[in-house]
Structures are given as structure tokens and as C-alpha cells.
KEZA-167444 format. One record per atom (N, C-alpha, C): residue number from 0; x negated, y, z negated. Coordinates in nm, 2 decimals, padded with zeros to 4 digits. Atoms other than C-alpha are relative to their C-alpha. Example, Ala and Ser with C-alpha at 12.3 -4.5 7.8 and 13.67 -1.06 7.14 Angstrom:
2
  resi      c1      c2      c3
     0  -00.09  -00.12   00.00
     0  -01.23  -00.45  -00.78
     0  -00.09   00.12   00.00
     1   00.09  -00.11   00.00
     1  -01.37  -00.11  -00.71
     1   00.08   00.11  -00.08
REM end
This chain:
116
  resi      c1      c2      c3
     0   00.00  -00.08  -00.12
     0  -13.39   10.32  -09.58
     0   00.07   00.13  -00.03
     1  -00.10  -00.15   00.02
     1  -13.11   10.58  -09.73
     1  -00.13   00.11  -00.04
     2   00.11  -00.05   00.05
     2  -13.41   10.67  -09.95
     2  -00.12   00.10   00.07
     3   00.07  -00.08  -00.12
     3  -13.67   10.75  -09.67
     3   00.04   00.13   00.08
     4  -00.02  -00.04  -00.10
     4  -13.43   10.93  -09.47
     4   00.08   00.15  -00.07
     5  -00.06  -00.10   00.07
     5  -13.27   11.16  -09.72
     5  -00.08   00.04  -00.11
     6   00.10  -00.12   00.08
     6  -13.43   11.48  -09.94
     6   00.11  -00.02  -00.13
     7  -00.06  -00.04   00.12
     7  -13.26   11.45  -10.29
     7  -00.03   00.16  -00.08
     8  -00.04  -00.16   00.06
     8  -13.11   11.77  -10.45
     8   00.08  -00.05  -00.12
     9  -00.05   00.04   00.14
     9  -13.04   11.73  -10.83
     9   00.15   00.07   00.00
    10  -00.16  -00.06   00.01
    10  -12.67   11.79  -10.85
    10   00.04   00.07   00.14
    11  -00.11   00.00  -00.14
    11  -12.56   11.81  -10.46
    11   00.00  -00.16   00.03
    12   00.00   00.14  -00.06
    12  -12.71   11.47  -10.31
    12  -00.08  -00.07  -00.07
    13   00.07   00.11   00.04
    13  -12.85   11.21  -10.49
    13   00.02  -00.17   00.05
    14  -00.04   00.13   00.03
    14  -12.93   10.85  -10.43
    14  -00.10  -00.03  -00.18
    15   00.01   00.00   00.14
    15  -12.88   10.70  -10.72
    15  -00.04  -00.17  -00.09
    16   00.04   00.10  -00.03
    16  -13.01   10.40  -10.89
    16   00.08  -00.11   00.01
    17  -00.05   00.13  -00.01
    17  -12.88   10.05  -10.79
    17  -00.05  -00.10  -00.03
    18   00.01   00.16   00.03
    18  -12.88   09.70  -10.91
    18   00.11  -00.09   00.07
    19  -00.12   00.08  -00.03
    19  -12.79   09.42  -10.76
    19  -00.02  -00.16  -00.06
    20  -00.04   00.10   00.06
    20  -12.61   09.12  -10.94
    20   00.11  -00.05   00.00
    21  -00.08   00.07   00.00
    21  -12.39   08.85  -10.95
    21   00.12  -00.08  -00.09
    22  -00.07   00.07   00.15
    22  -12.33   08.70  -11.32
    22   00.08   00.09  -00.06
    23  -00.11  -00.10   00.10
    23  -12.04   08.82  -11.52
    23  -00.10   00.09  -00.14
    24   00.03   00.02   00.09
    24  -12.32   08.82  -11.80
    24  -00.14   00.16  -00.01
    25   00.10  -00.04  -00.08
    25  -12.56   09.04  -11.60
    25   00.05   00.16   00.01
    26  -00.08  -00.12   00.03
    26  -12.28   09.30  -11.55
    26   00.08   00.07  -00.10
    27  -00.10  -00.10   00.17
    27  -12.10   09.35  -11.89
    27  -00.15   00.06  -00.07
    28   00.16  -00.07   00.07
    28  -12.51   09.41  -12.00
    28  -00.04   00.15   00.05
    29  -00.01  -00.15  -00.10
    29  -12.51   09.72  -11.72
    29   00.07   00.07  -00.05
    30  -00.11  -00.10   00.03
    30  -12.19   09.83  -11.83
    30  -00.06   00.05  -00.11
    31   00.02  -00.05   00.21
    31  -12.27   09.82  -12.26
    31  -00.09   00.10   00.06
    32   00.16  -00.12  -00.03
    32  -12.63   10.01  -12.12
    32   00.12   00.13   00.03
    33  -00.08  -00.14  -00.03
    33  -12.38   10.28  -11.92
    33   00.06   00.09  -00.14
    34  -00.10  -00.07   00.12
    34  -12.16   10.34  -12.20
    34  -00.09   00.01  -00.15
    35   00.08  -00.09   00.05
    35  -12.45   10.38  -12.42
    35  -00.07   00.11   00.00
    36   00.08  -00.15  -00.06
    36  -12.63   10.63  -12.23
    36   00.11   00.09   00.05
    37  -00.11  -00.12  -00.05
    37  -12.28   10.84  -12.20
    37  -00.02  -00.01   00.16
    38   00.01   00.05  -00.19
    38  -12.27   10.73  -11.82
    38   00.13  -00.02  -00.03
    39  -00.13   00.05   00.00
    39  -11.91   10.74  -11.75
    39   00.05  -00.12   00.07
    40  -00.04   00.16   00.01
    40  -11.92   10.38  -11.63
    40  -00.08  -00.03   00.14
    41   00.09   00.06  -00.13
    41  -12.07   10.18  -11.29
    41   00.11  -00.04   00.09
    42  -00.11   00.08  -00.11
    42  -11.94   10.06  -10.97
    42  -00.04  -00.12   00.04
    43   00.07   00.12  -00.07
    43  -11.94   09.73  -10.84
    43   00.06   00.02   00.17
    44  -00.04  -00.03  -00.17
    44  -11.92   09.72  -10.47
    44  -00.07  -00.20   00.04
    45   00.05   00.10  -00.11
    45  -11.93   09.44  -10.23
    45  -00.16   00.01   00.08
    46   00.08  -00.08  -00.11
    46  -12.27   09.52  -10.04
    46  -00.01  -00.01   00.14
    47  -00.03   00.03  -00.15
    47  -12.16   09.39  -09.70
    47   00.09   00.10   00.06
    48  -00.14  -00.10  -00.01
    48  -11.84   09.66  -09.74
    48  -00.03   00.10   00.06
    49   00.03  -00.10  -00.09
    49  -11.84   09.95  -09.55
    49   00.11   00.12  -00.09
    50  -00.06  -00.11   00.11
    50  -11.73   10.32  -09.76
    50   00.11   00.00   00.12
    51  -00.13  -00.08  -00.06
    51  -11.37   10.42  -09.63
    51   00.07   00.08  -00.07
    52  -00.09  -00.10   00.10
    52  -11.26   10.75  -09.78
    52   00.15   00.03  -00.01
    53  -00.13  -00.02   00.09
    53  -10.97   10.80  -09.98
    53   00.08  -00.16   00.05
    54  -00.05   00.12  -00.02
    54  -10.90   10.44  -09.96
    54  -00.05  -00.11  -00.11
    55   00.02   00.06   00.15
    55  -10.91   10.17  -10.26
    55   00.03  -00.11   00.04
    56   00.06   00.18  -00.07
    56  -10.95   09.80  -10.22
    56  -00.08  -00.04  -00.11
    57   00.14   00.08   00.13
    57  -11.17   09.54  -10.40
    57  -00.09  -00.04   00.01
    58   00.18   00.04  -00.03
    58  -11.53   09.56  -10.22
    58  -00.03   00.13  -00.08
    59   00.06  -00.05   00.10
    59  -11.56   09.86  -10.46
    59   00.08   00.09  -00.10
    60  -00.08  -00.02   00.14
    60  -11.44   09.92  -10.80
    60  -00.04   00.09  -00.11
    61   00.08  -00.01   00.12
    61  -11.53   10.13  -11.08
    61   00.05  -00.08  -00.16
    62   00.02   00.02   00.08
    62  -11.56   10.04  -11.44
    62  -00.04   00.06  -00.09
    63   00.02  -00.10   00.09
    63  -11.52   10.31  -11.66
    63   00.00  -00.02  -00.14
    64   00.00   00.00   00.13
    64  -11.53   10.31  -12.06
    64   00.15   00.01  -00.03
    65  -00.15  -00.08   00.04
    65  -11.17   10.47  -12.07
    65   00.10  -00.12   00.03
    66  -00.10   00.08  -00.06
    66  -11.05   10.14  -11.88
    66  -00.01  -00.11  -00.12
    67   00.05   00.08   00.15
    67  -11.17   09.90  -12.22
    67   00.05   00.07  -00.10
    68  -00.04  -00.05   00.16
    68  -10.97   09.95  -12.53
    68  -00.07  -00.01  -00.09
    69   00.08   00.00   00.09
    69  -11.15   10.06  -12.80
    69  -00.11   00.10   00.02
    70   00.14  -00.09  -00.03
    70  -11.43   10.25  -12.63
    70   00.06   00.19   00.05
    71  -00.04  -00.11  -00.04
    71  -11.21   10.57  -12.57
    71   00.03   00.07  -00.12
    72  -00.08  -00.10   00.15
    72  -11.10   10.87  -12.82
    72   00.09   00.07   00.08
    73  -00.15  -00.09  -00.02
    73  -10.75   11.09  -12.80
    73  -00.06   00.14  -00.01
    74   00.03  -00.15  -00.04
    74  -10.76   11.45  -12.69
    74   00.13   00.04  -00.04
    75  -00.14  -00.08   00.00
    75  -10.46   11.69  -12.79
    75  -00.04   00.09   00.09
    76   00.01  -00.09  -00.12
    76  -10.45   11.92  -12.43
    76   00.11   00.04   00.01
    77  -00.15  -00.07  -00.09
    77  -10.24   12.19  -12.32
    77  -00.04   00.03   00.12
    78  -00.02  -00.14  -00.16
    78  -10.15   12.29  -11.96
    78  -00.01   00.12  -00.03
    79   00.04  -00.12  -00.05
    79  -10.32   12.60  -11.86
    79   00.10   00.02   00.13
    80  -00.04   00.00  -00.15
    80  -10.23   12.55  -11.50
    80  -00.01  -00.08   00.07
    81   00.04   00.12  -00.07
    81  -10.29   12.39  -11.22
    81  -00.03   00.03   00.15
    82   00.02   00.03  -00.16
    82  -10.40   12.35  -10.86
    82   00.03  -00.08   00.12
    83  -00.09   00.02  -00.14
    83  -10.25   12.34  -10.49
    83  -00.16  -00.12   00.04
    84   00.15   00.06  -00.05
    84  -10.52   12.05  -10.36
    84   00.11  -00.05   00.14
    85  -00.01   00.04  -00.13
    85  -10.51   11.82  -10.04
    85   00.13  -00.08  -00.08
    86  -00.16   00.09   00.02
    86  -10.15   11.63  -10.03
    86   00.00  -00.12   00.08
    87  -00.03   00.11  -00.10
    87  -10.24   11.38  -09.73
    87   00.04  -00.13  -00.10
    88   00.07   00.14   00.08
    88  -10.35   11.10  -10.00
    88   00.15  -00.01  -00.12
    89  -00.09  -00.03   00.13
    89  -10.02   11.16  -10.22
    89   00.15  -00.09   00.05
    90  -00.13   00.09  -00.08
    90  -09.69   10.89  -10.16
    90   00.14   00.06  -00.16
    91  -00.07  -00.04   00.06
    91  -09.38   11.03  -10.29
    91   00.01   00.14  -00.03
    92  -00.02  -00.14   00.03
    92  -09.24   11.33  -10.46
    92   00.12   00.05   00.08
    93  -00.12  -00.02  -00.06
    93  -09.00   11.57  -10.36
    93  -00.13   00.16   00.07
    94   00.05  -00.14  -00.06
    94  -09.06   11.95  -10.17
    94  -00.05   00.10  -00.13
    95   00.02  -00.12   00.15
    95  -09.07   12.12  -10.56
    95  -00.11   00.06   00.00
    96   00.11  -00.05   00.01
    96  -09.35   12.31  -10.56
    96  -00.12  -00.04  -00.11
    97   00.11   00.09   00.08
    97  -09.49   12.12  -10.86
    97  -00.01  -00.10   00.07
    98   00.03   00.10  -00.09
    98  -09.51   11.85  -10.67
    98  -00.11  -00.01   00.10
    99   00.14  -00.03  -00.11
    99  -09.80   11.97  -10.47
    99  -00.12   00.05  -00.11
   100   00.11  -00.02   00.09
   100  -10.03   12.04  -10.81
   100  -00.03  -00.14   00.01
   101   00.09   00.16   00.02
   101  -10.33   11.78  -10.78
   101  -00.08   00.04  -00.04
   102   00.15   00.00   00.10
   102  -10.53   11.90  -11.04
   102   00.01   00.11  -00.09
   103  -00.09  -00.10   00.10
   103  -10.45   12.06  -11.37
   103  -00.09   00.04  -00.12
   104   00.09  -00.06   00.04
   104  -10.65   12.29  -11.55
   104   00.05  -00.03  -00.17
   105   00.02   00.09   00.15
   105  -10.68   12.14  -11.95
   105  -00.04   00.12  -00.12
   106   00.07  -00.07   00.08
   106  -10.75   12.36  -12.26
   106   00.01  -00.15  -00.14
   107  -00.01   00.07   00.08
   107  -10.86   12.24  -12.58
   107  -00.04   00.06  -00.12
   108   00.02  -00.10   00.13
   108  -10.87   12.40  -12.94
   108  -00.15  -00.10  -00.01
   109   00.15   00.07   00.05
   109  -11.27   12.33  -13.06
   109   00.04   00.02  -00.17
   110   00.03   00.01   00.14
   110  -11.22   12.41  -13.43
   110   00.14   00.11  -00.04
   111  -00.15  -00.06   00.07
   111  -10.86   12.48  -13.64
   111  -00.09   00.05  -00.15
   112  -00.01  -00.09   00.12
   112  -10.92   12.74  -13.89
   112   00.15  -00.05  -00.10
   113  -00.09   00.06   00.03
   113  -10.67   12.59  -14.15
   113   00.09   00.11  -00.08
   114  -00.02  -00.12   00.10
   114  -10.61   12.95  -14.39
   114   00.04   00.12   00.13
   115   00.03  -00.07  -00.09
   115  -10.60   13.15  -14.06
   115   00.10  -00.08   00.10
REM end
């Protein structure tokens, strides 16, 4: 129905594809495929569940690569900076004005000249 009723735009809206399954055996096979094809990992969702944003619960979960030891690599990053975002969704903290950065801009050397 979503399909019929909505125009897909490559990188605004997509529906995207779904499987549905039940066996542990069925889903670790989806995942290995994801994390072959550089797919940063799958969701499982309840399909009775109803979306409720910025809210987390266990009708839907992801399953990223990064969350499986072994399947991740180490980055050395420095803070650039960072950014003022929404604060509703945020528990704790103090007034400090870092305290309100929710999103922090990453650099990362690509290639050390070792003579230089």
C-alpha cells in the first residue's frame, strides 16, 4: 500500500526493501548479506508496532556491524567542532554550553607523509 501511494526520490524518500522473518537462522543470513554489501546493518521491527519518534523500545531495533566484535576497524579523530542541535531528547547535563553540542564535526588524516 505504502508503495502505491508514495513517488520514490533516490536520496529524500524511499521505500526500501523488506523481508519478513522469524528464525534466528534466517536473520543472522540478512545481516552477514548487509555487512557484505557495506549496508550499515538492518532493522528488525515488530510488524504490528506502530513508529514513535525519538523513542526506543524492542518492536524495533537495529543491528549494525559496529555492534559485533570483530566486524569493526579503529579511527584516530580529532574534534573540529561541533553543533548546537535539538536538546528535548537529551536527560542530564549541566547549563555549560558544551552540554548542548549534539553533533561533532570529525576530521581525519587520509595519508601521513613520514619525511615531511
Amino acid at each position: 500500500m505504502l508503495q502505491r501511494s508514495l513517488k520514490s526520490t533516490r536520496g529524500k524518500i524511499e521505500v526500501v526493501e523488506h523481508k519478513e522473518m522469524s528464525k534466528y537462522d534466517e536473520i543472522a543470513l540478512e545481516f552477514q548479506q548487509s555487512i557484505d554489501k557495506n549496508i550499515e546493518g538492518i532493522m528488525l521491527k515488530d510488524p504490528s508496532s506502530a513508529y514513535v519518534p525519538k523513542t526506543r523500545g524492542n518492536n524495533w531495533l537495529k543491528l549494525k556491524g559496529e555492534y559485533v566484535e570483530g566486524l569493526t576497524d579503529s579511527l584516530d579523530l580529532v574534534i573540529l567542532g561541533g553543533y548546537f542541535g535539538d536538546m528535548s531528547y537529551r536527560i542530564g547535563g549541566t547549563n555549560h554550553w558544551t552540554d548542548r553540542i549534539t553533533t561533532f564535526l570529525l576530521g581525519l588524516i587520509q595519508n601521513i607523509d613520514p619525511v615531511n
